[in-house]
Z-matrix of the N, CA and C atoms (Angstrom, degrees):
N
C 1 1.455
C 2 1.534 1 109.44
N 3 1.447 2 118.84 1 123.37
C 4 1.271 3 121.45 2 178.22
C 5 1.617 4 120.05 3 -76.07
N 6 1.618 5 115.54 4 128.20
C 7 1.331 6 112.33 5 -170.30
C 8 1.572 7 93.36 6 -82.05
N 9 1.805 8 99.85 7 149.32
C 10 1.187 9 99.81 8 174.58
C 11 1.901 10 122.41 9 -95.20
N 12 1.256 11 101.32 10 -132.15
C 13 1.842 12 84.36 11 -169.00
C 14 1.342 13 93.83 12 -130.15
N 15 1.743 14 100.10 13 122.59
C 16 1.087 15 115.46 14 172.09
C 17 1.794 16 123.55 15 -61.04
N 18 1.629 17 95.45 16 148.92
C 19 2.035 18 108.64 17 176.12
C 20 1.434 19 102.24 18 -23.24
N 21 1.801 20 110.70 19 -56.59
C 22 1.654 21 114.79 20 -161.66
C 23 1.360 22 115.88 21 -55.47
N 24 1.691 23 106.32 22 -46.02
C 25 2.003 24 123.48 23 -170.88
C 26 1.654 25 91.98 24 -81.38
N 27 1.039 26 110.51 25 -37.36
C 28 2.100 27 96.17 26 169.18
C 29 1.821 28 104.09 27 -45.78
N 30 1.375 29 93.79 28 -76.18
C 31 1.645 30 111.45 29 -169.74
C 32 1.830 31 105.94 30 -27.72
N 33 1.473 32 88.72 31 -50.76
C 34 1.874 33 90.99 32 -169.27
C 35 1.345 34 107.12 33 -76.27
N 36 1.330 35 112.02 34 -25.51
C 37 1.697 36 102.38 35 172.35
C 38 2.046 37 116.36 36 -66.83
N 39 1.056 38 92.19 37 -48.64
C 40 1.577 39 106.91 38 160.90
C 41 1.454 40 122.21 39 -30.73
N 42 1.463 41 104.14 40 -76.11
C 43 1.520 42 123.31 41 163.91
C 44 1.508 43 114.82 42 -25.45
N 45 1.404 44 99.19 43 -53.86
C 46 1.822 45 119.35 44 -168.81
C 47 1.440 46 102.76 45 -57.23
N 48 1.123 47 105.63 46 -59.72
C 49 1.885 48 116.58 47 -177.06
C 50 1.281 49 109.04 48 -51.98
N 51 1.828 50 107.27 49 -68.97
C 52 1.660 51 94.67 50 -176.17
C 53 1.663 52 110.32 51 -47.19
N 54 1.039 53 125.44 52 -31.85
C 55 1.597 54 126.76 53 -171.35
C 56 1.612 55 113.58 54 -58.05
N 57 1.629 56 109.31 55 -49.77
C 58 0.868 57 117.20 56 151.85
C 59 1.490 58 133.29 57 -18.51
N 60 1.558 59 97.29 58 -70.39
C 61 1.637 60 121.24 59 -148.85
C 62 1.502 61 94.05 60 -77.64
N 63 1.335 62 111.91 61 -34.45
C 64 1.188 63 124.19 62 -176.20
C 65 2.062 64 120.74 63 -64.39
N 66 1.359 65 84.92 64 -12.41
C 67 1.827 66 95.19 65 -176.88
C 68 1.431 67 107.61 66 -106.41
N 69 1.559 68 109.82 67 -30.25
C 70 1.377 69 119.97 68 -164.62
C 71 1.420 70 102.38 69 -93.18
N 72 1.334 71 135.23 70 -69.54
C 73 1.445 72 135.39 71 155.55
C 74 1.599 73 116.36 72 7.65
N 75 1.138 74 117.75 73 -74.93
C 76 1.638 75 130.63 74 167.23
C 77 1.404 76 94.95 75 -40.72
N 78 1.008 77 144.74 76 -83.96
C 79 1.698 78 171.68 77 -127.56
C 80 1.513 79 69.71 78 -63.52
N 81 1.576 80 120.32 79 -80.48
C 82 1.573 81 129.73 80 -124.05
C 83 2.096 82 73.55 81 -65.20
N 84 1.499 83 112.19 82 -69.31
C 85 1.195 84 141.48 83 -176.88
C 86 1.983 85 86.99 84 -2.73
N 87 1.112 86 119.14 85 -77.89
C 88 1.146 87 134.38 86 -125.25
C 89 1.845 88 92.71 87 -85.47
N 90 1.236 89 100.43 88 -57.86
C 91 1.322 90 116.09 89 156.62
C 92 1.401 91 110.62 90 -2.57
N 93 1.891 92 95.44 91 -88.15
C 94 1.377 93 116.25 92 169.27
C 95 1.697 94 115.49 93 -27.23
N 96 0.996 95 106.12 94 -94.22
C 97 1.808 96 112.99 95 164.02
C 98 1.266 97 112.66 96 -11.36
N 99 1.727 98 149.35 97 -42.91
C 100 0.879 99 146.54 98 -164.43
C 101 1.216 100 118.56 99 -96.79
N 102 1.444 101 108.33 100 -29.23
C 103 1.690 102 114.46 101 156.87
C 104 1.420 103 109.55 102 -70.78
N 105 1.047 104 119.83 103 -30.38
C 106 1.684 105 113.24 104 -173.83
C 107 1.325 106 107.81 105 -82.41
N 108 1.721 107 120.28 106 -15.48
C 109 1.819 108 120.12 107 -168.99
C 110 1.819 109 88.50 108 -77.84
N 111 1.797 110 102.79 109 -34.01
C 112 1.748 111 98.28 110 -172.63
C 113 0.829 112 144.63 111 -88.83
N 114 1.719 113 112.50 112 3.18
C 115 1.246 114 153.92 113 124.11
C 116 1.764 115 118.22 114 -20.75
N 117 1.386 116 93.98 115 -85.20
C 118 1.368 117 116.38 116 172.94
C 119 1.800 118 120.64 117 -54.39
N 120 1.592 119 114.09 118 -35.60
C 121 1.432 120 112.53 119 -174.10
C 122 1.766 121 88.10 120 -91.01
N 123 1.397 122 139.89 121 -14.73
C 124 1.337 123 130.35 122 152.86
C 125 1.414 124 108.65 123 -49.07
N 126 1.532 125 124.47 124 -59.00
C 127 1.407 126 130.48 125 -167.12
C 128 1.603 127 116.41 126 -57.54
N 129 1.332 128 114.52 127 -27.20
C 130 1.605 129 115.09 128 -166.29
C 131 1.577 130 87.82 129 -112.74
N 132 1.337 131 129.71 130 -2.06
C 133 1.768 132 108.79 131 154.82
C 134 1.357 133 114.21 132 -84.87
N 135 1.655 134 113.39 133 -40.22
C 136 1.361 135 101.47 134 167.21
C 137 1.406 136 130.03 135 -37.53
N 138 1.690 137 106.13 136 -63.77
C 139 2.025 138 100.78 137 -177.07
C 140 1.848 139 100.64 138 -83.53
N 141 1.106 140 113.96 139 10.86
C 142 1.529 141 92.56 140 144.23
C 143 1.403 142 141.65 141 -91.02
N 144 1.099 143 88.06 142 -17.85
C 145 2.012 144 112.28 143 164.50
C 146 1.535 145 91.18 144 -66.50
N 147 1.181 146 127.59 145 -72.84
C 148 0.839 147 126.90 146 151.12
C 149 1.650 148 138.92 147 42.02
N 150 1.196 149 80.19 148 -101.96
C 151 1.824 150 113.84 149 -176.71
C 152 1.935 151 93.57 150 -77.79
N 153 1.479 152 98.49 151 -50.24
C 154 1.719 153 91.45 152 -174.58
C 155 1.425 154 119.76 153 -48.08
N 156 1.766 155 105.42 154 -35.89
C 157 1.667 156 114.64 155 -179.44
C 158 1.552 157 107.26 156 -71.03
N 159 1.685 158 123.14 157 -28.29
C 160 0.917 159 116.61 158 -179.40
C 161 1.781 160 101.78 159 -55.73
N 162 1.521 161 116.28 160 -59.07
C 163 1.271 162 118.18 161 -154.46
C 164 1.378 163 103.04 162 -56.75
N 165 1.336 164 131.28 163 -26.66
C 166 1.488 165 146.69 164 175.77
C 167 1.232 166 89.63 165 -36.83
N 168 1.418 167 132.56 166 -65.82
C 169 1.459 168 129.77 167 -124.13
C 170 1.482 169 93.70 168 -114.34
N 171 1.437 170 122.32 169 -14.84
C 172 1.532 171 126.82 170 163.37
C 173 1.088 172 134.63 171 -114.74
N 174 1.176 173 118.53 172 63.69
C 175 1.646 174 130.14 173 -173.92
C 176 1.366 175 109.24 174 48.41
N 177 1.190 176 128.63 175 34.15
C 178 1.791 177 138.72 176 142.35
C 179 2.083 178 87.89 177 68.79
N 180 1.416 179 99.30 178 56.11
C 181 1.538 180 134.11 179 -162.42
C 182 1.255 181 98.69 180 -118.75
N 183 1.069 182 145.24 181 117.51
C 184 1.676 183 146.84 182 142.64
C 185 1.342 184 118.22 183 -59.51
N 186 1.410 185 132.71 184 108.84
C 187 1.012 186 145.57 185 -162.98
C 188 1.903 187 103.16 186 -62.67
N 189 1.567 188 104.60 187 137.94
C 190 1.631 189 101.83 188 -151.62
C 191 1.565 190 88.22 189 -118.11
N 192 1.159 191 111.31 190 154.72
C 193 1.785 192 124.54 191 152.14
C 194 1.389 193 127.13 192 -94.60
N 195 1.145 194 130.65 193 -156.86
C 196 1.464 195 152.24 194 166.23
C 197 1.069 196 127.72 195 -123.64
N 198 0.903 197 146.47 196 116.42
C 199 2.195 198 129.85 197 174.33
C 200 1.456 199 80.41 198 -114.67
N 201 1.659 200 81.91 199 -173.76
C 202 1.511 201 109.49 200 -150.33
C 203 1.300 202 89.58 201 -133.97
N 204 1.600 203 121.67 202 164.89
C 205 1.657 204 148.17 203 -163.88
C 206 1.447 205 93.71 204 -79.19
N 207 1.550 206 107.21 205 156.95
C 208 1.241 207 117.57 206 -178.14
C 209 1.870 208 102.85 207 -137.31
N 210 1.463 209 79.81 208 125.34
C 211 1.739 210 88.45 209 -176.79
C 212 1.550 211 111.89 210 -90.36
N 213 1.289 212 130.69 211 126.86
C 214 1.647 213 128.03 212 -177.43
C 215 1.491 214 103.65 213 -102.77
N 216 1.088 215 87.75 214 144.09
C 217 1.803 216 100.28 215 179.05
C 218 1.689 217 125.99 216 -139.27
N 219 1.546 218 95.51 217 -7.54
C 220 1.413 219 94.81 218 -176.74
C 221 1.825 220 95.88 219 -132.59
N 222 1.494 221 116.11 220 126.84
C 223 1.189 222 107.78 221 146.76
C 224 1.863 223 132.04 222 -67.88
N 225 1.200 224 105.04 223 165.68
C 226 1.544 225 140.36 224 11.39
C 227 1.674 226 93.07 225 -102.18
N 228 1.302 227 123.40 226 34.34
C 229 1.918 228 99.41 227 161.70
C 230 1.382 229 116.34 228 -52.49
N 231 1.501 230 121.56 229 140.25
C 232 1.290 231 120.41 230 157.20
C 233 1.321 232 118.21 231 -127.55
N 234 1.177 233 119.73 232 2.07
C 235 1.553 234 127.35 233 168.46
C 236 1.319 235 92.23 234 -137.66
N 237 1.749 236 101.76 235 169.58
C 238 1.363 237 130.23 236 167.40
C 239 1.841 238 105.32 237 -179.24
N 240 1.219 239 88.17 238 148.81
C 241 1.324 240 89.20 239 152.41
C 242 1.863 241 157.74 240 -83.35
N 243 1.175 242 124.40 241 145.12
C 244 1.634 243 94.61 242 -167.42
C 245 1.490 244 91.79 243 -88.37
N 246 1.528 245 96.16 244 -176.98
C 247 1.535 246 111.64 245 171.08
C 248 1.596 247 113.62 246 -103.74
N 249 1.450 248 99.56 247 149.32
C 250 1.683 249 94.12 248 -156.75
C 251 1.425 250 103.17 249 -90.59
N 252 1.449 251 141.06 250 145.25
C 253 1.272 252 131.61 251 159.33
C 254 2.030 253 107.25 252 -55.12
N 255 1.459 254 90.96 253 146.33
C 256 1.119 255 111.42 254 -156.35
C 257 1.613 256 118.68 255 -53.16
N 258 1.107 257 153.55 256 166.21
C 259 1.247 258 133.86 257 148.41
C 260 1.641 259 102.36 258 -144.83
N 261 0.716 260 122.46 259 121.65
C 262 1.439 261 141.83 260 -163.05
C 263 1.582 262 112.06 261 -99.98
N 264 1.928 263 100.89 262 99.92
C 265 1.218 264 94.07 263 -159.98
C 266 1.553 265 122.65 264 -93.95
N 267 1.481 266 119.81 265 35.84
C 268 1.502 267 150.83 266 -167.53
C 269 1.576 268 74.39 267 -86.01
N 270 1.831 269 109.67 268 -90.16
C 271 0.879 270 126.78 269 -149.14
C 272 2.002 271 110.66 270 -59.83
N 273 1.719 272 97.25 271 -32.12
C 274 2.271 273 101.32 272 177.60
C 275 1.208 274 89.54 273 -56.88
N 276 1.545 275 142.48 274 -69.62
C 277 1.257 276 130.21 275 -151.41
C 278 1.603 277 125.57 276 -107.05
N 279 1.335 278 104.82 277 28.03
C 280 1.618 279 101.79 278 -177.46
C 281 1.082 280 107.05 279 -68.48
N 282 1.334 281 128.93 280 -29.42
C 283 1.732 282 123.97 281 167.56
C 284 1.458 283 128.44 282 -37.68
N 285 1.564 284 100.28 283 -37.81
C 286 1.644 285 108.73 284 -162.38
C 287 1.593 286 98.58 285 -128.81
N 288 1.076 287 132.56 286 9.04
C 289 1.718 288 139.67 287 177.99
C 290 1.831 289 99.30 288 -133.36
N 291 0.749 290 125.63 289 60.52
C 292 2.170 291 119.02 290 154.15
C 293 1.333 292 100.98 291 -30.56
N 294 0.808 293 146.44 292 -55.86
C 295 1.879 294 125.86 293 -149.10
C 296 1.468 295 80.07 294 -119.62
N 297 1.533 296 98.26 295 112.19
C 298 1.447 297 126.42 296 148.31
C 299 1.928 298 110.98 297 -55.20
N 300 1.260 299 107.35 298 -15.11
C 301 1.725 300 102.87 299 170.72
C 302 1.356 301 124.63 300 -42.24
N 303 1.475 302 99.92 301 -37.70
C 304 1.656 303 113.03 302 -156.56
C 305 2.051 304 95.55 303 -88.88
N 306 0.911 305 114.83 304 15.19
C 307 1.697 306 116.63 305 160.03
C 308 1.032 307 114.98 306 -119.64
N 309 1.348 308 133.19 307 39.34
C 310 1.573 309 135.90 308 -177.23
C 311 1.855 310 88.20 309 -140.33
N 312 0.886 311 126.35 310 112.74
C 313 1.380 312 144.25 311 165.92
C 314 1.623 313 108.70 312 -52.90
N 315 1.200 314 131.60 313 113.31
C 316 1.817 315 121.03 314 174.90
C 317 1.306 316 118.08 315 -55.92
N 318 1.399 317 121.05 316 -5.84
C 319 1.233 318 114.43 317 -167.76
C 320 1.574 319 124.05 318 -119.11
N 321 1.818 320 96.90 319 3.67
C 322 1.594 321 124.54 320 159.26
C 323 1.173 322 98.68 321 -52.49
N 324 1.496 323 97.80 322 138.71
C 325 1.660 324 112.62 323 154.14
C 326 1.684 325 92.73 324 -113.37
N 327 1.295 326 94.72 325 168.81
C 328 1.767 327 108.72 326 -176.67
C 329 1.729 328 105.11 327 -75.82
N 330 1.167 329 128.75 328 116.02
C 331 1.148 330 128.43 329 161.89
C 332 1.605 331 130.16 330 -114.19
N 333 1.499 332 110.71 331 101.16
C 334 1.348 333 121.54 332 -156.50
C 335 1.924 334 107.24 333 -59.59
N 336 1.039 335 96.79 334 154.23
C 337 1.713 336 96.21 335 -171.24
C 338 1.370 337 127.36 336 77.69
N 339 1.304 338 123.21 337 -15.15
C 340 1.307 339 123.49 338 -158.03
C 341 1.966 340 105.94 339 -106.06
N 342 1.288 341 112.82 340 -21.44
C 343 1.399 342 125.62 341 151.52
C 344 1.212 343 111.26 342 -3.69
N 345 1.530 344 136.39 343 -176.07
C 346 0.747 345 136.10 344 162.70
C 347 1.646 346 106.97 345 -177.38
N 348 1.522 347 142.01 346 53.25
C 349 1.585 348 120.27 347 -165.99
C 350 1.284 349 100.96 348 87.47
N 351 1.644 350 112.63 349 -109.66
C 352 1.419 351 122.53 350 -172.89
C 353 1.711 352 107.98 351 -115.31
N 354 1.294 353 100.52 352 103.96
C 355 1.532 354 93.53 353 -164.90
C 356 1.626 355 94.47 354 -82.35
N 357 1.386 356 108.74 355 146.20
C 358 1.682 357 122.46 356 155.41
C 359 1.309 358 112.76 357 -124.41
N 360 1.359 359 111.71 358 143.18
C 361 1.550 360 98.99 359 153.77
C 362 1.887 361 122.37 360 -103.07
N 363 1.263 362 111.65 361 39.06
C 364 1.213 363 115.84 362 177.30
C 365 1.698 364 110.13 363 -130.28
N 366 1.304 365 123.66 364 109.08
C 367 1.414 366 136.40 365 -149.56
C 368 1.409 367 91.40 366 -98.35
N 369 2.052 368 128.99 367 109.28
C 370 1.447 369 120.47 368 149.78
C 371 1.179 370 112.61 369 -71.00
N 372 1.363 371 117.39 370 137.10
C 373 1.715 372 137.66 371 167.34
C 374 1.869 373 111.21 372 -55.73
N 375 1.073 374 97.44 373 69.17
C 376 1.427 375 82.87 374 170.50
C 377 1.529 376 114.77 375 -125.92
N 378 1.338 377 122.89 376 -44.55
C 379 0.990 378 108.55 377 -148.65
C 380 1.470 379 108.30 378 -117.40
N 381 1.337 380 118.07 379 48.45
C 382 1.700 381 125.41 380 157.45
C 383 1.435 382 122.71 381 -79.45
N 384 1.167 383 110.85 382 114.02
C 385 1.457 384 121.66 383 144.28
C 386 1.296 385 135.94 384 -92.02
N 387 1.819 386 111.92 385 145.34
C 388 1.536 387 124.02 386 -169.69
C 389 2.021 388 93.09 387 -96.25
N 390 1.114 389 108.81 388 146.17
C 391 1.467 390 126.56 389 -169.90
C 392 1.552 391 92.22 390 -110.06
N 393 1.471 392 103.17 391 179.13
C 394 1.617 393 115.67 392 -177.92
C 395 1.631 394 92.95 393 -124.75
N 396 1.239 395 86.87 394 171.05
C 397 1.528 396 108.99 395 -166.67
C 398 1.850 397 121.08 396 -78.51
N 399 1.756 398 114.45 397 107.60
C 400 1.039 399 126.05 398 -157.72
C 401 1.922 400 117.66 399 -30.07
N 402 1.222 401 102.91 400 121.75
C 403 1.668 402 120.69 401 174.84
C 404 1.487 403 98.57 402 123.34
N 405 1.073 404 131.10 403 -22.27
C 406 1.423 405 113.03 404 -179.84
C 407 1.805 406 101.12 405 -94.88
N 408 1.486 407 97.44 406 162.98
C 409 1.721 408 103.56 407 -156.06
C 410 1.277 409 98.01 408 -86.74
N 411 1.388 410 122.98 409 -45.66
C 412 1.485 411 124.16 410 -159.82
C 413 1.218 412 113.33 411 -79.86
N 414 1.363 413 120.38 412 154.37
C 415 1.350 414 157.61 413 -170.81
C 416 1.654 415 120.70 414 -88.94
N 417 1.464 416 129.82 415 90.32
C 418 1.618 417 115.93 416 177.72
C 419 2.087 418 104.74 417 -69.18
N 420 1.120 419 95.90 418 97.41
C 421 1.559 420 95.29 419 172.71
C 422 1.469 421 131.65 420 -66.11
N 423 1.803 422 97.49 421 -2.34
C 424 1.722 423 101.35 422 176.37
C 425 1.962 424 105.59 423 -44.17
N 426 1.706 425 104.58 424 167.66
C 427 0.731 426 106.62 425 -171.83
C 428 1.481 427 106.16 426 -134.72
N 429 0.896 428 151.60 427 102.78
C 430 1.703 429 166.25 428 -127.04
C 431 1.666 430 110.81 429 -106.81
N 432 1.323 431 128.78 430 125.69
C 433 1.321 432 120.13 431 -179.56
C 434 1.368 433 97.35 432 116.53
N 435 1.756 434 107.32 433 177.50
C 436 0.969 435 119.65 434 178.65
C 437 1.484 436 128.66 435 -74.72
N 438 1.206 437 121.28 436 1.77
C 439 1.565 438 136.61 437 -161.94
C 440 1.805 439 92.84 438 -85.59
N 441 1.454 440 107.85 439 -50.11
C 442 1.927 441 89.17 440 -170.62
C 443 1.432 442 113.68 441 -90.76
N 444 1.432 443 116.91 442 38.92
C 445 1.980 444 99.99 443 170.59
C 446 1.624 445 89.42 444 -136.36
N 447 1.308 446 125.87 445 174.02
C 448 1.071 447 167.68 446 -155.44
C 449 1.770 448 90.05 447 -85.48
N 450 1.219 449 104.86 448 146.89
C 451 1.812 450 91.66 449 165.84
C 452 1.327 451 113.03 450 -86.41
N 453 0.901 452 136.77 451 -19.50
C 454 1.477 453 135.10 452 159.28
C 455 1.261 454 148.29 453 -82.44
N 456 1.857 455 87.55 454 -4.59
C 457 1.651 456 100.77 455 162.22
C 458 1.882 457 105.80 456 -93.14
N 459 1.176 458 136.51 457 -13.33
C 460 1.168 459 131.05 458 -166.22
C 461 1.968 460 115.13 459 -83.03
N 462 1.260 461 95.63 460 113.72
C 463 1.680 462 89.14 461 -166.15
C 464 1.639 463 95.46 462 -93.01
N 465 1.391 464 112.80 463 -168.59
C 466 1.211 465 119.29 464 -161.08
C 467 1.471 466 120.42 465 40.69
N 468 1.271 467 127.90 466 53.82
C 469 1.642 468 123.31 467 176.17
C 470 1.168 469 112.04 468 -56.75
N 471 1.078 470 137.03 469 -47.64
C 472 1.480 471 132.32 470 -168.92
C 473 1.570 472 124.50 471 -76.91
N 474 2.007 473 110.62 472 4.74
C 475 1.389 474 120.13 473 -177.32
C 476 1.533 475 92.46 474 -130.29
N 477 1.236 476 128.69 475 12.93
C 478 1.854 477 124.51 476 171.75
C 479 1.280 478 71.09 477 -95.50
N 480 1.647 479 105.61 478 145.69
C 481 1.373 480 117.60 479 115.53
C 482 1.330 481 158.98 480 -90.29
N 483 1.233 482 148.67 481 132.19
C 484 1.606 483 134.20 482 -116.78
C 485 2.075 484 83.03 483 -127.59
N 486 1.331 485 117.95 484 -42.33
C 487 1.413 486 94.83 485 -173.03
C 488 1.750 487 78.64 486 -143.76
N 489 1.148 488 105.56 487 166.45
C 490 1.824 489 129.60 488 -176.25
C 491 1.606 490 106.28 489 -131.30
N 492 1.463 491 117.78 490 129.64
C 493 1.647 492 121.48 491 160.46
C 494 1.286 493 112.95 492 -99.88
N 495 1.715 494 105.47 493 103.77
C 496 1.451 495 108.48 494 167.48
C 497 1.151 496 105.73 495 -116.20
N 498 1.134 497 139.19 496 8.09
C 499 1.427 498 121.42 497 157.69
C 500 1.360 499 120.40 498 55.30
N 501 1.458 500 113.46 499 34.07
C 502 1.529 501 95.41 500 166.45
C 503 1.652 502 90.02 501 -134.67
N 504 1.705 503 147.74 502 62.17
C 505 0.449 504 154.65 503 122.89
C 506 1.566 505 122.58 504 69.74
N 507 1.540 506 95.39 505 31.52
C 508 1.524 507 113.31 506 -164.65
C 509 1.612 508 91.79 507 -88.60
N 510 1.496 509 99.94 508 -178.49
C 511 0.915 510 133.28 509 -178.96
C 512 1.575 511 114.12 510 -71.05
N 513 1.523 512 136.02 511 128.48
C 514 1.645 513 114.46 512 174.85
C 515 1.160 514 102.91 513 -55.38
N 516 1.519 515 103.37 514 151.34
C 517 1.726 516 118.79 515 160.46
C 518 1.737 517 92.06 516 91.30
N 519 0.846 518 154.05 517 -29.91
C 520 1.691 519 148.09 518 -157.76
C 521 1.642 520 87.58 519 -31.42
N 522 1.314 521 116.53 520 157.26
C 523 1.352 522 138.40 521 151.44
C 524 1.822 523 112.39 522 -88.38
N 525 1.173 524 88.60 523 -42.53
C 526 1.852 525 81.04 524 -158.72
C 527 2.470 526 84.60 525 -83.57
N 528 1.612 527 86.29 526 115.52
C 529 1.617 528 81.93 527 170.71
C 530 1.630 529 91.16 528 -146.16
N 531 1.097 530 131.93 529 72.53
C 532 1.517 531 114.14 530 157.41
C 533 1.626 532 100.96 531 -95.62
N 534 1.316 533 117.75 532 65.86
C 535 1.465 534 104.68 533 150.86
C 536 1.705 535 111.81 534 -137.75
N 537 1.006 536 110.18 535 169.06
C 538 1.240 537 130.59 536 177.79
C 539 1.749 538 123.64 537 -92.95
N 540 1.172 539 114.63 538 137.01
C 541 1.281 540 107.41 539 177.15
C 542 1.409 541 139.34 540 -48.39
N 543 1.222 542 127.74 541 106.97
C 544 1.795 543 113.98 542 -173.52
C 545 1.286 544 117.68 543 -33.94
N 546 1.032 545 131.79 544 122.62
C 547 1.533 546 146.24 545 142.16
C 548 2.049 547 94.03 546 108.92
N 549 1.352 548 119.19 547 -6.50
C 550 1.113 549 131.46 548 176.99
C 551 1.943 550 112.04 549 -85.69
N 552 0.887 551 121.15 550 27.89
C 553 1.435 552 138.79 551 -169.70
C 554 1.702 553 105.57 552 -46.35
N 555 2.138 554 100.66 553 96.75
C 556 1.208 555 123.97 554 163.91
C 557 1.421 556 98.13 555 78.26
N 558 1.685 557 107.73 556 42.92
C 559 1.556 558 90.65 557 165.04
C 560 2.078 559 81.50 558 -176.26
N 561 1.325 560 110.35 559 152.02
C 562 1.732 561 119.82 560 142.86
C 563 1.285 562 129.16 561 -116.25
N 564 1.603 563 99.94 562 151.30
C 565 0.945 564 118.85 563 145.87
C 566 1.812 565 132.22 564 -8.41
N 567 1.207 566 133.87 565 109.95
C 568 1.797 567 99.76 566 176.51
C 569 1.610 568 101.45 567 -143.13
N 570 0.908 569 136.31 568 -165.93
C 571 1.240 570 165.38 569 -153.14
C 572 1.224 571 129.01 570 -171.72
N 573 1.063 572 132.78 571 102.69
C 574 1.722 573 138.98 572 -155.85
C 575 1.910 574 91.52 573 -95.48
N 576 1.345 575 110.86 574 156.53
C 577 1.089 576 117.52 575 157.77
C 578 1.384 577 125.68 576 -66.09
N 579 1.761 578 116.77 577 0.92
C 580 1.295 579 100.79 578 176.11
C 581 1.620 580 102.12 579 -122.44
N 582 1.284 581 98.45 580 35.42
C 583 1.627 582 106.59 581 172.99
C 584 1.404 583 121.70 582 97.23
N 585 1.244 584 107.48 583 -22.86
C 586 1.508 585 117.86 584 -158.00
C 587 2.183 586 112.37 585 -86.35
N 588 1.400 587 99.23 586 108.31
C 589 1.796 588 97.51 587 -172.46
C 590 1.554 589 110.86 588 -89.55
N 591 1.674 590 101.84 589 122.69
C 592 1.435 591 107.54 590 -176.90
C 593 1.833 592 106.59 591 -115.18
N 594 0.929 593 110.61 592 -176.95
C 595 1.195 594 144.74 593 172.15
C 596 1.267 595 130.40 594 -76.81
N 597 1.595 596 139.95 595 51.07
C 598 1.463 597 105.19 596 -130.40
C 599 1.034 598 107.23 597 -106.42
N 600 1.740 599 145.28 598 -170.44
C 601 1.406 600 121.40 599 175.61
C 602 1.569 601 102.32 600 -105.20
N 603 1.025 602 125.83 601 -168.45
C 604 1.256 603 130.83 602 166.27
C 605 1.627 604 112.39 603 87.99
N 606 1.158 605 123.81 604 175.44
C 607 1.426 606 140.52 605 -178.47
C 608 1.788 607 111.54 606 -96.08
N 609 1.052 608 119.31 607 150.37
C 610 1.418 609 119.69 608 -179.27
C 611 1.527 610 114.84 609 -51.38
N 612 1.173 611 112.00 610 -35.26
C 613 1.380 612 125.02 611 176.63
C 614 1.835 613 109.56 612 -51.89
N 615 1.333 614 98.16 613 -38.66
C 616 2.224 615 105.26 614 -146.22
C 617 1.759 616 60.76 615 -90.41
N 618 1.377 617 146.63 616 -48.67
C 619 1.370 618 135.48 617 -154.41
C 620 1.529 619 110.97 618 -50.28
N 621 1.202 620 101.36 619 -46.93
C 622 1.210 621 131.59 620 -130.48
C 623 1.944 622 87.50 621 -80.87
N 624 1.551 623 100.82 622 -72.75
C 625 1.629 624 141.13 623 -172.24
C 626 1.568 625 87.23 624 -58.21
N 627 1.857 626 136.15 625 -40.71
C 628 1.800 627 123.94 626 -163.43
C 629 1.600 628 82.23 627 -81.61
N 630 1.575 629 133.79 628 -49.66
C 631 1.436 630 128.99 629 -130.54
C 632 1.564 631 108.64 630 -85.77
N 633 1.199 632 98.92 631 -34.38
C 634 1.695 633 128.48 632 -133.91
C 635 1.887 634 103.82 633 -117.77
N 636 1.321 635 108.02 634 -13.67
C 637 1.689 636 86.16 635 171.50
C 638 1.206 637 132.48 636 -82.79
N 639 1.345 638 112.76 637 -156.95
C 640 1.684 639 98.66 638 -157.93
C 641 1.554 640 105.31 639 -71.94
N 642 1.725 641 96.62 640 -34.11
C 643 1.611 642 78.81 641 -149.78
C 644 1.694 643 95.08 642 -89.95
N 645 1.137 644 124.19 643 46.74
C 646 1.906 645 110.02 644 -154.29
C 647 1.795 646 70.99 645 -135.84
C-alpha cells in the first residue's frame, strides 16, 4: 500500500512553487514589456517616416499647431505652458501611415472618458508655448519644438524630439502631462528628428520643459 503525502511534504511542495512563481513571474513580466517596448519603438518609426514624407510634400516644413493663452492665478507660478490646439495625427498622416494600429501604444489599457475625437497615445511636439511672467497682458506666441523651423535649419537632430509615448491618450499639445508612460516606468518612449527611437528617462513634463524651451 502506497503511503500518501504528508501536511509537511504538501507544505514544502507549495513553498517550492510559490518560490518558483515568484522568480519566474518577473522573468515572464518583463519579457512581456520588451515585446511591447518593440512594438511601440516600431510604432513611432512608422509616423516618423511619416511626418518626414509629410515634410517631402510641404516644403521640408513640419506641420505646426496653435495653443492657446494661459491665465495665472496662483503665485508664485511664473511660467507655464499653454495647451496646443489639437492636431490629430490619424487624420496629418493617413496619407503616408494605412494602419491606424501603429497609434495605439501595446501597453494602453482602455480608459473610459479620457478619449478625446481621435485618441492617440503618441504626443507630436509641436505645439507648446512659453508665457510671460504673471500681471503682464501679452502673450509670447513663439512656438517651441520641432514643428516651427525648416528641416534643414534644425541642428542637433538626434537630441529634438519629433514624437513622445505617453500613453494616456490625450489630446496633442496638452499642458497638464506629469505622467509617465504605461508600462514605461520613469521614462518615454521618443523619436528624435533624426529617426533614431530611445528610451528616455524622465516624465513628459522634464521632456518637454529640458527639449522644448525657448532658449534650447
Amino acid at each position: 500500500m502506497r503511503r500518501g503525502f504528508t501536511l509537511i511534504e504538501l507544505l514544502v511542495v507549495i513553498a517550492i512553487i510559490a518560490i518558483l512563481a515568484s522568480i519566474l513571474f518577473p522573468v515572464f513580466a518583463r519579457a512581456r514589456e520588451m515585446a511591447r517596448r518593440t512594438t511601440c519603438t516600431s510604432n513611432l518609426r512608422q509616423q516618423g517616416t511619416g511626418i518626414i514624407m509629410y515634410t517631402q510634400d510641404y516644403d521640408e516644413t513640419f506641420p505646426v499647431a496653435n495653443f492657446n493663452d494661459v491665465t495665472f492665478n496662483y503665485p508664485p507660478q511664473t511660467h507655464r505652458y499653454g495647451d496646443g490646439t489639437p492636431i490629430y495625427m490619424i487624420d496629418l498622416l493617413q496619407p503616408y501611415c494605412k494602419n491606424r494600429a501603429i497609434f495605439v501604444c501595446p501597453t494602453m489599457r482602455g480608459q473610459p472618458g479620457r478619449a478625446q475625437s481621435y485618441p492617440t497615445d503618441y504626443n507630436y511636439l509641436c505645439a507648446h508655448g512659453w508665457s510671460l511672467i504673471p500681471g503682464f497682458s501679452s502673450f509670447n506666441n513663439d512656438l517651441h519644438g520641432v514643428c516651427s523651423h525648416p528641416v534643414a535649419s534644425i541642428g542637433r537632430a538626434s537630441q529634438k524630439p519629433m514624437i513622445v509615448c505617453d500613453a494616456m491618450g490625450e489630446h496633442v499639445g496638452e499642458a497638464s502631462y506629469d505622467v509617465y508612460a504605461k508600462g514605461k516606468i520613469g521614462a518615454q518612449n521618443i523619436i528624435y528628428v533624426d529617426g533614431h527611437v530611445k528610451l528616455t528617462p524622465g516624465t513628459y513634463r522634464d521632456i518637454v520643459a529640458l527639449y522644448m524651451a525657448p532658449n534650447n
